[in-house]
C-alpha positions in Angstrom: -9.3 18.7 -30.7 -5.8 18.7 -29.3 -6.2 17.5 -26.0 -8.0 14.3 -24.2 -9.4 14.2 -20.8 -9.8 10.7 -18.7 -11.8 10.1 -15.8 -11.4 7.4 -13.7 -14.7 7.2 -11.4 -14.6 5.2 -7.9 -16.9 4.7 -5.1 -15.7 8.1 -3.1 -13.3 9.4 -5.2 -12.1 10.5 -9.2 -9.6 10.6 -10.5 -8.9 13.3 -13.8 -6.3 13.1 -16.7 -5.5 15.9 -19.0 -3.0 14.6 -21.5 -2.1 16.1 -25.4 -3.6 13.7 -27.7 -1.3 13.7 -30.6 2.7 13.4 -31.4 3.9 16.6 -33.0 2.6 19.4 -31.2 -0.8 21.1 -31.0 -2.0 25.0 -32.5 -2.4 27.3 -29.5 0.3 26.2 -27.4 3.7 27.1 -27.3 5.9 23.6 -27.1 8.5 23.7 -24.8 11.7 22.5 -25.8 12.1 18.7 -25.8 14.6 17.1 -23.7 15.6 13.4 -23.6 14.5 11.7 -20.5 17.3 10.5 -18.2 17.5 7.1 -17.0 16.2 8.4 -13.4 13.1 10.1 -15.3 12.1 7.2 -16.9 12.5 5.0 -13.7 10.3 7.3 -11.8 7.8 7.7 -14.6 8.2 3.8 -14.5 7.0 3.8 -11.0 4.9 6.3 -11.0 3.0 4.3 -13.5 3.1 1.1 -12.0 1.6 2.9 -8.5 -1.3 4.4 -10.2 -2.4 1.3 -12.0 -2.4 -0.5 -8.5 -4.3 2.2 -6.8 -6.4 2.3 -9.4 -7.0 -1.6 -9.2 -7.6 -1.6 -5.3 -9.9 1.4 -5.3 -12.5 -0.8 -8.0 -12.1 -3.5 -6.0 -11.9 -2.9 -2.4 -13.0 -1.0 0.6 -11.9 0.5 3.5 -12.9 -1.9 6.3 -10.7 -4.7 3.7 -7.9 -6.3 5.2 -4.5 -6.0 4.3 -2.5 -9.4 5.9 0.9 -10.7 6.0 1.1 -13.9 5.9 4.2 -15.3 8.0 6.1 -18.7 9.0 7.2 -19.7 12.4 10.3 -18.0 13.5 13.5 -20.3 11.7 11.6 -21.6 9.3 13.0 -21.5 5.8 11.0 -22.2 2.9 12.1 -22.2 -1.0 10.3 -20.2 -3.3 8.5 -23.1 -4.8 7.9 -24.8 -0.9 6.2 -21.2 -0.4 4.0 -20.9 -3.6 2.5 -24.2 -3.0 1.4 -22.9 0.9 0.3 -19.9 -0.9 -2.1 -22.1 -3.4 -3.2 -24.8 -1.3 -3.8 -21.6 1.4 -6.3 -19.7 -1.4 -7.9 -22.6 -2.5 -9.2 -22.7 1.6 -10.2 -19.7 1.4 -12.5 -19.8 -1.5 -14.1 -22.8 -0.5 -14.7 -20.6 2.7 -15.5 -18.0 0.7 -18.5 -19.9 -1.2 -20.1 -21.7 1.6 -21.2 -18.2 2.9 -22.0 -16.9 -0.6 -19.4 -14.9 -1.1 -16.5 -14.1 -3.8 -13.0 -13.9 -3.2 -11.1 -11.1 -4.0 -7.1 -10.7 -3.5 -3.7 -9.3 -5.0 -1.0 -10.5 -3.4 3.4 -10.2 -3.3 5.9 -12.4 -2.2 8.7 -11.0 -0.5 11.8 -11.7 1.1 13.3 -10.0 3.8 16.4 -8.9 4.6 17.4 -11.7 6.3 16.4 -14.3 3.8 12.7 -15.4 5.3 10.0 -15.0 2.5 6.4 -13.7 4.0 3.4 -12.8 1.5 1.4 -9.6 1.6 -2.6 -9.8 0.9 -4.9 -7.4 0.3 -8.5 -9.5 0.3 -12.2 -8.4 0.9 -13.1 -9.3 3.8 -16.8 -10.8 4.8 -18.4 -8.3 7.7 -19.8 -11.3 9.7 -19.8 -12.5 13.3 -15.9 -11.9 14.9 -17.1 -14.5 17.9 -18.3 -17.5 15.3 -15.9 -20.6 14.7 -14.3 -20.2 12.0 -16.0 -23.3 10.4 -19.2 -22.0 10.6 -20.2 -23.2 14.1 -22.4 -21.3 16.4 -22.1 -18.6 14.4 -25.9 -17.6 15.5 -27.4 -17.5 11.5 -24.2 -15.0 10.5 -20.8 -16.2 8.9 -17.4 -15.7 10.9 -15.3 -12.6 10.2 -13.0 -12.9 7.7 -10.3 -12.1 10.6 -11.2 -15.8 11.7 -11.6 -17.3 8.6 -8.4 -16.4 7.4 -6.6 -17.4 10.8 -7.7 -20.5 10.3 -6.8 -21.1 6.8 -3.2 -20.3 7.3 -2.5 -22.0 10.4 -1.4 -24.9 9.4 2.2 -22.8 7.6 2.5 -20.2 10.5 1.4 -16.7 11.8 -0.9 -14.4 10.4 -1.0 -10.2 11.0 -3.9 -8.3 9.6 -5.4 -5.1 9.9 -8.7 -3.6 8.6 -7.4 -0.9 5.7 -8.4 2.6 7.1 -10.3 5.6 5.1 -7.8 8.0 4.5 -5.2 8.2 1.6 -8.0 5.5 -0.3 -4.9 2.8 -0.9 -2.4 5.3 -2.3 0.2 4.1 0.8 -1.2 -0.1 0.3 -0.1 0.8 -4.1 3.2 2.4 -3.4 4.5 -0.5 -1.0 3.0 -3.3 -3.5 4.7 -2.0 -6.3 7.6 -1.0 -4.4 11.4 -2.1 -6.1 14.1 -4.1 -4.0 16.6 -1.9 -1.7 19.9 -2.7 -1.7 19.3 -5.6 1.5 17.4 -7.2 -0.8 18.7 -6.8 -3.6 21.8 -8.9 -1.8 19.1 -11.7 -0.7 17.8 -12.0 -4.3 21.3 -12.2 -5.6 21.5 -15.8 -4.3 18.5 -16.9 -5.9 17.6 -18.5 -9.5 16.5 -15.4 -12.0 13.1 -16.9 -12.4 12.8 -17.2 -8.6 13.9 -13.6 -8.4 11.0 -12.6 -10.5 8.1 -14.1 -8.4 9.7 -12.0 -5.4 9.0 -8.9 -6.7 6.2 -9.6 -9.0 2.3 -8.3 -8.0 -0.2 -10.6 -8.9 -4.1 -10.7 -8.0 -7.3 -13.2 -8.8 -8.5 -13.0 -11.8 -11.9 -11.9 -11.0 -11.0 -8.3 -10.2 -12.4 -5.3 -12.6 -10.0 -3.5 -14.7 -10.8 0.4 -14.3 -11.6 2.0 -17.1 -11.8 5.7 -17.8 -14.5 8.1 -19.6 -13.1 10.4 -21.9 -13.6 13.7 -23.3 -11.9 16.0 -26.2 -10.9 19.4 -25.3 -9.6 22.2 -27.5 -6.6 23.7 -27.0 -8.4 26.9 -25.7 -10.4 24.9 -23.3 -6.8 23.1 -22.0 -5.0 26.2 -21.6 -8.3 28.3 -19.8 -8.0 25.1 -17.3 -4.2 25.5 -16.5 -4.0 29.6 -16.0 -6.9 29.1 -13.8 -6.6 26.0 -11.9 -8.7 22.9 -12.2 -12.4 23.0 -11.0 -14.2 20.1 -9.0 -17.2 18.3 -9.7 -20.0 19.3 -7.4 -20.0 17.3 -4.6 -16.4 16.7 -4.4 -13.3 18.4 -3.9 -9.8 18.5 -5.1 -6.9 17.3 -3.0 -3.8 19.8 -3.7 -1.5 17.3 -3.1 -2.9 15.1 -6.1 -2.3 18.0 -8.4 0.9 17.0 -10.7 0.8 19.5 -13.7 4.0 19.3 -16.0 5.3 19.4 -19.2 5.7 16.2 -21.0 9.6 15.7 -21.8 8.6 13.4 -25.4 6.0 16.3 -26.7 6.6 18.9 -25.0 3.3 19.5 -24.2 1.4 20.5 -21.1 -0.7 17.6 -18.9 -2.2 17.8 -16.0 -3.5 14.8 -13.0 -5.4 15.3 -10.2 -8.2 13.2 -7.7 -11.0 14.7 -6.1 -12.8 13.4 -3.4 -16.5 13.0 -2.1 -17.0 15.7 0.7 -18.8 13.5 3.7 -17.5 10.8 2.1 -16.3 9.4 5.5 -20.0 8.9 6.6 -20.9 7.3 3.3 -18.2 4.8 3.8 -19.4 3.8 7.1 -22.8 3.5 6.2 -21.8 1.2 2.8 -18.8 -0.8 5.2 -20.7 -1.1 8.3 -17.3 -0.4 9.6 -16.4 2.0 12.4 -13.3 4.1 10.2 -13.3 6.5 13.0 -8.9 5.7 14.1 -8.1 7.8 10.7 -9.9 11.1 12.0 -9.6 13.9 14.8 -6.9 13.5 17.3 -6.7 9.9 16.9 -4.9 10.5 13.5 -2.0 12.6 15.1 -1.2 9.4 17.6 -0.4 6.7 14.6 2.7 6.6 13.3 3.3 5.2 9.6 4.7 1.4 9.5 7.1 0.1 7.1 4.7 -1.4 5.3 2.7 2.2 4.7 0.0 1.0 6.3 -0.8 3.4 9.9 -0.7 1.8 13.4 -1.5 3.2 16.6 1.8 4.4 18.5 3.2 1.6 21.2 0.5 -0.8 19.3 3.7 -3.4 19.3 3.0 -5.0 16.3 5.6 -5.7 13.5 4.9 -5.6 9.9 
């Protein structure tokens, strides 16, 4: 057995790994010549890594319908890293009490981040409680269903600013939401973090989350080398059900073993109805002609054109 396949399996969506199992080489296969990876490789492999774990993390966690936030202070204001965290805590510890009185549990990963003017915002990724978008946000004539979690988390960070949110839409299943949380400093601010302590440097560019959240983890399976090198002359096949997104496939040859691997996802077909159906929310903006009038924000998030929202 000379190869291992892993499957990562989501509400909606898998995710497949073919990878050589071994160090020196496998019968069968011819190994390509080895090649020693170049600083750019290995910080692209280095992202590429730290963007699949987070999509990963956000697709066992979360749902479209979820809401992705930035959490912002009043224009001028200008708070120190350690002024910000304590917002931050005393912010989340609001928001689970919220949380609780309506019976439910908190979920969030978060980043700090400073702009390129100096002002640090936070962006939150948090489930969000389907309730009544009318109710106080205390709980008051809410008519026997909680407020929306639009409301509720209004209200919790009112007292340190402004809050923008939007719900997280179907398509792309938090690929765009992984890239931009794991995303490193450009050069603007790089120059902003330059003025800063190194320990306040690394809480601006550091992802963190609740603890609560489940860790994927995969199924696997042992193939032979036959088996392996029948699935890349022919193509990989989907699981009924489900189909293969062409712009997932990355098939390569691994620059330490030489070997072959192969990564791809695979989606539910209809899966835009079962989403709606498990949500309760109307994900109809990221389909038909509506999708061709929203333009991608910084932020990688989608927003309808002449919306006039900033990120």
């Amino acid at each position: 057995m000379a190869y291992i396949k892993k499957t990562y399996r989501f509400h909606g969506s898998n995710e497949m790994e073919f990878s050589y199992k071994g160090k020196y080489g496998a019968k069968g296969e011819k190994r390509q010549k080895k090649k020693k990876a170049t600083p750019e490789q290995i910080r692209k492999q280095n992202q590429w890594n730290r963007e699949k774990r987070m999509r990963r993390l956000m697709k066992e966690n979360f749902r479209p319908g979820d809401l992705w936030c930035t959490l912002k202070y009043l224009r001028g204001t200008r708070k120190t890293v350690t002024e910000v965290m304590k917002d931050f805590r005393n912010f989340r510890d609001r928001l689970k009490r919220r949380y609780k009185r309506y019976g439910e549990e908190l979920k969030f990963i978060y980043r700090m981040e400073i702009g390129a003017r100096g002002g640090i915002h936070i962006h939150l990724l948090v489930n969000r409680i389907r309730g009544n978008p009318e109710a106080d946000p205390n709980g008051k004539n809410s008519h026997g269903k909680p407020p929306d979690t639009a409301l509720i988390i209004q209200e919790a960070w009112k007292p340190c600013g402004r809050i923008h949110y939007e719900p997280v839409y179907y398509e792309g299943l938090f690929q765009d939401l992984a890239c931009y949380m794991t995303k490193q400093p450009d050069e603007a601010v790089e120059e902003q973090l330059s003025f800063l302590p190194a320990e306040d440097r690394k809480k601006l560019i550091k992802t963190d989350s609740s603890r609560n959240l489940i860790r994927p983890e995969p199924e696997t399976k042992e193939y032979g080398h036959w088996t392996m090198r029948k699935i890349l002359e022919e193509g990989p096949k989907s699981t009924p059900g489900f189909y293969i997104d062409p712009d997932s496939i990355v098939c390569g040859i691994n620059p330490v073993t030489g070997m072959s691997y192969l990564q791809y996802i695979e989606y539910e077909l209809h899966r835009q109805e079962t989403w709606q159906q498990d949500t309760g929310f109307d994900i109809r903006g990221d389909t038909g002609k509506e999708q061709n009038g929203r333009k991608r924000r910084k932020d990688g998030m989608r927003q309808a054109v002449g919306g006039g929202r900033d990120g």
